[in-house]
C-alpha positions, -999 to +999 in steps of 0.1 A: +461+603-050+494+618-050+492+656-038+523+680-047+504+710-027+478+707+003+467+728+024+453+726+062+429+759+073+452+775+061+445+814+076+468+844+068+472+878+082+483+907+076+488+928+111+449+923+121+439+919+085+424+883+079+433+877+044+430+839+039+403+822+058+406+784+063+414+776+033+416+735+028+429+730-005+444+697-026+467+705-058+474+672-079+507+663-089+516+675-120+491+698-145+482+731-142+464+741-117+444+776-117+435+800-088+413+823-101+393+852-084+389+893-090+418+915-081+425+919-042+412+887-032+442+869-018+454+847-046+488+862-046+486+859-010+476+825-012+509+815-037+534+830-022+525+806+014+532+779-014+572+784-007+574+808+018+581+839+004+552+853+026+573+854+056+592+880+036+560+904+044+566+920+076+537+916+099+522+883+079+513+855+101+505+820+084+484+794+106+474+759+094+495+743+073+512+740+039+524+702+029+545+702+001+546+662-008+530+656+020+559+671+042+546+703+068+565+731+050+561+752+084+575+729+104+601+745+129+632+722+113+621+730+074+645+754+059+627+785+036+656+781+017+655+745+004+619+752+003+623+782-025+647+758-045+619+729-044+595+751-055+599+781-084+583+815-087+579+837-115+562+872-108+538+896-129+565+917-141+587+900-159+619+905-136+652+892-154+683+908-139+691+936-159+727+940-158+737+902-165+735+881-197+707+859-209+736+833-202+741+843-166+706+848-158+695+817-160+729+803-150+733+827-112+706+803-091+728+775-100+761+789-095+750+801-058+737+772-050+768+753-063+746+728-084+766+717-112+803+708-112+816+722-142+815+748-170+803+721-190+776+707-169+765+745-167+766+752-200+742+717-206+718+730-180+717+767-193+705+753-225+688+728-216+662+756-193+665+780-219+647+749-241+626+740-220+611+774-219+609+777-255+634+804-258+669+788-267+659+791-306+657+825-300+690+836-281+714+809-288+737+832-309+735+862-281+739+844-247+762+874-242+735+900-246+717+913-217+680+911-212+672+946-218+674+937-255+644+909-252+606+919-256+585+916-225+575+879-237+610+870-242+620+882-208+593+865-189+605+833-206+636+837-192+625+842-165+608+808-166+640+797-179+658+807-149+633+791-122+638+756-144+673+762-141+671+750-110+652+719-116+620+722-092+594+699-088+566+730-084+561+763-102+541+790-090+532+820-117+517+850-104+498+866-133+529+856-157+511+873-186+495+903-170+523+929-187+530+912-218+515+915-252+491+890-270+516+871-292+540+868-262+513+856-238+501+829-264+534+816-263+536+814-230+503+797-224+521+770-255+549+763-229+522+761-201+508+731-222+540+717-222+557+719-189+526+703-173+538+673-185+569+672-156+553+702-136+528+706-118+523+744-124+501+767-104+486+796-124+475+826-105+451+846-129+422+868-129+410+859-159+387+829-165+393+828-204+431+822-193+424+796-167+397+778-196+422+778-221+453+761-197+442+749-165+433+713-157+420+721-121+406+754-112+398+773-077+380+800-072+388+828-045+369+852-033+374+878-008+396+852+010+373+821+008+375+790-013+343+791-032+350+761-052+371+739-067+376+712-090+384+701-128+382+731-153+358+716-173+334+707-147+336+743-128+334+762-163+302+748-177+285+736-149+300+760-114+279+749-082+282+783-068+263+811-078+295+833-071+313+814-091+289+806-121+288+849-119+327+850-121+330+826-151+304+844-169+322+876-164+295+891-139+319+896-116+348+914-119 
């Protein structure tokens, strides 16, 4: 089976903090894939060792390893960098940059990358993300405007809009619907629907409800540990752990 994410006891710390403990984990190509556990339990952790944005964090130390397409992402001649351009984030808060236009907010990862040739080929690409995150319907006649403008779920989708700018092959979501309101996070569970189609998507979220409605895999975190793992369906109605079962059936906070 063809694996867009694995990971190899994978530890993390934080100074002497042991945060993630051998975690072996196997993400299928393409789907959306959930990591689900209560609040302070190292799932953001967890993502952000997905493209290296955890070296960012002074004092964290990653050990094991991270194969992106079966290639060692922490390998001493892999470049952060290319790494972050192969695979997308988008945070909690939804984080356009205030003081440029929709336009150029989805537009600036291409332009300082230099990945498209023309005005043309940038204007194609600007609407084509902006599609593609269900948004362009919405903003075609202000591209001009700034984000400021935009409710909270029309921000965080162009947000989204701005990661597919750049045309990765994974996108990692850390709680993309935490802050927003219910209309705005149904929608974006809609697009979440329909970018697993070219995606493969992994879904940070602490709630189960969320990772029932989307997710076609699901892990389950807990204070560092991999509890369990496996299709959705199968971990929803019939958990093998008793952690987990307690989680799912909101015991557990």
């Amino acid at each position: 089976m063809n694996f867009a994410i694995e990971t190899v006891n994978l530890n993390v710390y934080y100074g002497q903090n042991h945060v993630i403990k051998g975690v072996d984990l196997k993400i299928p190509n393409r789907g959306v894939f959930a990591l689900m556990g209560p609040s302070g339990c190292g799932k953001s952790t967890m993502l952000r060792t997905f493209n290296r944005l955890i070296e960012l964090n002074e004092g964290a130390r990653v050990d094991g390893e991270v194969r992106l397409f079966g290639e060692n992402i922490y390998s001493g001649d892999v470049d952060p960098i290319e790494v972050r351009k192969r695979v997308g984030m988008v945070f909690q808060y939804p984080n356009p940059f205030p003081h440029l236009t929709i336009y150029d907010n989805v537009a600036i990862g291409l332009k300082l990358n230099g990945l498209v040739k023309s005005k043309e080929e940038l204007d194609e690409r600007v609407e084509w993300a902006l599609k593609k995150a269900a948004l362009w319907d919405e903003v075609k006649d202000r591209l001009n405007d700034y984000p400021g403008n935009l409710s909270g779920g029309q921000r965080q989708r162009l947000v989204i809009a701005r990661a597919l700018a750049m045309k990765p092959e994974v996108l990692l979501m850390d709680e993309p619907t935490a802050n927003i309101d219910p209309v705005g996070t149904a929608k974006i569970e809609e697009l979440l629907l329909e970018l697993k189609e070219d995606y493969t998507i992994v879904l940070v979220t602490h709630s189960p409800a969320q990772a029932a409605r989307v997710a076609d895999h699901v892990a389950f975190l807990y204070l560092g540990e991999l509890i369990e793992v496996g299709p959705a369906r199968k971990v929803f109605e019939n958990p093998e752990h008793e952690l987990t079962e307690k989680y799912v059936t909101g015991a557990l906070g």
